[in-house]
C-alpha positions in Angstrom: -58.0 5.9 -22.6 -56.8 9.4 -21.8 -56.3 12.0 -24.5 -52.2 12.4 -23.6 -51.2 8.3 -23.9 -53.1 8.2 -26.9 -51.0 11.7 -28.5 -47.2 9.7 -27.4 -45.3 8.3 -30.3 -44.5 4.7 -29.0 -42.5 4.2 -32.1 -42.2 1.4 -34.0 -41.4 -2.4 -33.8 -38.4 -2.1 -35.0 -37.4 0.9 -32.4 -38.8 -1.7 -29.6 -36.7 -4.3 -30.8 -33.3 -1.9 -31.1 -33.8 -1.1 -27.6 -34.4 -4.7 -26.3 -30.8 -5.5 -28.5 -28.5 -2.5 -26.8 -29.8 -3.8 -23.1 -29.2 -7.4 -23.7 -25.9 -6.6 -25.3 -24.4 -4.2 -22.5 -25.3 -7.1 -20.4 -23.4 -9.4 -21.7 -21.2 -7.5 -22.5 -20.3 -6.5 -18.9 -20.7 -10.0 -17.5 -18.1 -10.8 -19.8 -15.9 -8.2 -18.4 -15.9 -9.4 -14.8 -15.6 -13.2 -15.8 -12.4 -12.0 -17.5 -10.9 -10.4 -14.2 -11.5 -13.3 -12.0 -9.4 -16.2 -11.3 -11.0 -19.9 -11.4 -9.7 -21.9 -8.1 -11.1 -25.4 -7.3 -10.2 -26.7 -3.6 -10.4 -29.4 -1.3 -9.4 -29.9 2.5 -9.9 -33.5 3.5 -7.5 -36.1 5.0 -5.4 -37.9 2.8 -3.0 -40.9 3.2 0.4 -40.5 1.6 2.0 -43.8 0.9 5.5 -44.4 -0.9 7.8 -46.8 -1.3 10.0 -47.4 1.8 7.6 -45.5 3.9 4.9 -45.6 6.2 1.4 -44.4 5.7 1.2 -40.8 6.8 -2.0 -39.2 7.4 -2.0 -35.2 6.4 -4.8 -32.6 6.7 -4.5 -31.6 2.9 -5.8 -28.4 1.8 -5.1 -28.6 -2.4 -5.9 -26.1 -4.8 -5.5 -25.9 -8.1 -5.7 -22.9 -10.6 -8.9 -24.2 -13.3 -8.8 -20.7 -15.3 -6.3 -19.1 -18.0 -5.4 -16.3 -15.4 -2.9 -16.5 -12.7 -3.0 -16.3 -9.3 -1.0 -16.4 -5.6 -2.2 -17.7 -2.8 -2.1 -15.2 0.2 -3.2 -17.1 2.7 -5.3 -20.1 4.4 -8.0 -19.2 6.7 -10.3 -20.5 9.1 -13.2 -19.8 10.7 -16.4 -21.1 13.0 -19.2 -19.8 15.0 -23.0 -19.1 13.8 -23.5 -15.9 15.6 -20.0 -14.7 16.7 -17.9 -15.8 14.6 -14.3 -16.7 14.9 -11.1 -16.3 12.8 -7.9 -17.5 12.2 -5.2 -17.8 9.9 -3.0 -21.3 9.4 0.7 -20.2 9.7 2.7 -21.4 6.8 6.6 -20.8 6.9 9.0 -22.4 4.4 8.1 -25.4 2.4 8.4 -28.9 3.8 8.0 -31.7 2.7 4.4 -32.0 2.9 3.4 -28.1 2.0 4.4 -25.7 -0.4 5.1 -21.9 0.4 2.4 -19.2 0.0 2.5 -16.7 -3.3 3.7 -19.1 -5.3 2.2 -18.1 -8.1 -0.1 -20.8 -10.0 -0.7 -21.0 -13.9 -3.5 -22.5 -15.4 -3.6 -26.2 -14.0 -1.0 -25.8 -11.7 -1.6 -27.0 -7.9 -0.2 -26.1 -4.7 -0.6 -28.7 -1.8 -0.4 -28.1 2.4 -0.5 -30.8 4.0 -0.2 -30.6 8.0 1.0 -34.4 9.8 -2.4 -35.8 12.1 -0.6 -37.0 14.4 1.0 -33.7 15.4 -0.5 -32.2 18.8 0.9 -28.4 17.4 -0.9 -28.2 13.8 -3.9 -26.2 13.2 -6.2 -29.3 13.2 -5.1 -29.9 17.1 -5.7 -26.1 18.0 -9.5 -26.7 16.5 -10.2 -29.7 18.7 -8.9 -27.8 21.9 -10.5 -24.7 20.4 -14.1 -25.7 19.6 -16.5 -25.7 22.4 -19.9 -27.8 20.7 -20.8 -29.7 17.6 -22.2 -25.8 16.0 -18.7 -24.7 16.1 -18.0 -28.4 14.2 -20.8 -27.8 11.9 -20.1 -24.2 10.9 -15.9 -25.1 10.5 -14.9 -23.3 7.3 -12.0 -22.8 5.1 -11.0 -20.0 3.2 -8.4 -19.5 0.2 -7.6 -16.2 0.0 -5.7 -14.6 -3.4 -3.7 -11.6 -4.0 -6.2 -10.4 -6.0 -9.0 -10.0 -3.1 -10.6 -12.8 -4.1 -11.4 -15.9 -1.8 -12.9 -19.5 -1.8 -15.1 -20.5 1.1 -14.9 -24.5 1.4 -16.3 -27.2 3.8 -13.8 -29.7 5.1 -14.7 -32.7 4.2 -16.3 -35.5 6.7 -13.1 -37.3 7.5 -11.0 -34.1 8.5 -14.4 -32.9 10.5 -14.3 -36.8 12.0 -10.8 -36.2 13.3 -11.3 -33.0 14.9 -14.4 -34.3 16.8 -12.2 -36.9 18.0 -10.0 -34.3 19.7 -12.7 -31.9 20.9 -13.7 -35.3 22.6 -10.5 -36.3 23.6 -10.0 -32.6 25.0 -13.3 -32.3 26.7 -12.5 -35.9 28.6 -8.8 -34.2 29.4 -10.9 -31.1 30.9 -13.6 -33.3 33.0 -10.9 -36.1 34.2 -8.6 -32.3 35.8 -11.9 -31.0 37.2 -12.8 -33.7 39.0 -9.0 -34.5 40.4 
């Protein structure tokens, strides 16, 4: 062993173990600090059946999230997006409440939900635009949703099978519209 790592004062145990302490402590000490800044959203986007006395069943594209942390937030905005190399964007447009969507920046406590809920059988909702929109099953496939709060922060989520069903029946539907005009 050379002369010079032989000559360095290493210290002792106890200096090791100090060391080891302060790390591990300003770790989780900063951890802490982001988990405190960050709100704690839990979404789905499915189809759902509403069903009420005196009326019909009504079949929405539901987009529900609900605040799951102690800190507030405001939803911004819904997005949507598809593509595996060039990928495209959009925004759903959401004006005043109805009776099937709440309004955007509402602000939501711990707990609280905020539901959208677009009609299926409407040929001028977002979920229409998609099936006229997508071109093949990778655009299907790679479909995403995105909650975006006032904060900066967002949530990326997966429609579920049933919503991604229905819009594969309109990209068919579509594509059937486009073939029957082409050959006329």
């Amino acid at each position: 062993m050379p002369d010079w790592l032989t000559a360095l004062n290493w210290g002792s145990m106890a200096d090791w173990a100090s060391a080891g302490g302060s790390v591990f402590a300003a770790v989780v000490a900063l951890t802490l600090a982001k988990e405190v800044g960050r709100v704690k959203i839990q979404a789905t986007c499915g189809v759902r059946t509403i069903v009420g006395a005196g009326m019909n069943p009504t079949n929405l594209a539901s987009i529900m999230v609900t605040n799951v942390g102690e800190r507030p937030f405001k939803i911004s905005a819904i997005g949507l997006s598809h593509g595996l190399l060039k990928k495209t964007h959009g925004i759903i447009k959401i004006g005043a409440p109805t009776e099937f969507c709440d309004q955007l920046l509402r602000t939501l406590n711990d707990g609280e939900q905020s539901h959208f809920g677009f009609l299926l059988e409407s040929n001028s909702n977002w979920v229409a635009h998609q099936g006229r929109s997508f071109k093949n099953w990778i655009d299907l496939m790679t479909f995403r949703v995105t909650i975006h709060c006032t904060n900066g922060q967002s949530l990326k989520l997966k429609p579920e099978k049933q919503l991604r069903d229905e819009i594969a029946k309109r990209m068919k539907a579509n594509k059937e519209l486009r073939n029957s005009t082409d050959r006329q």
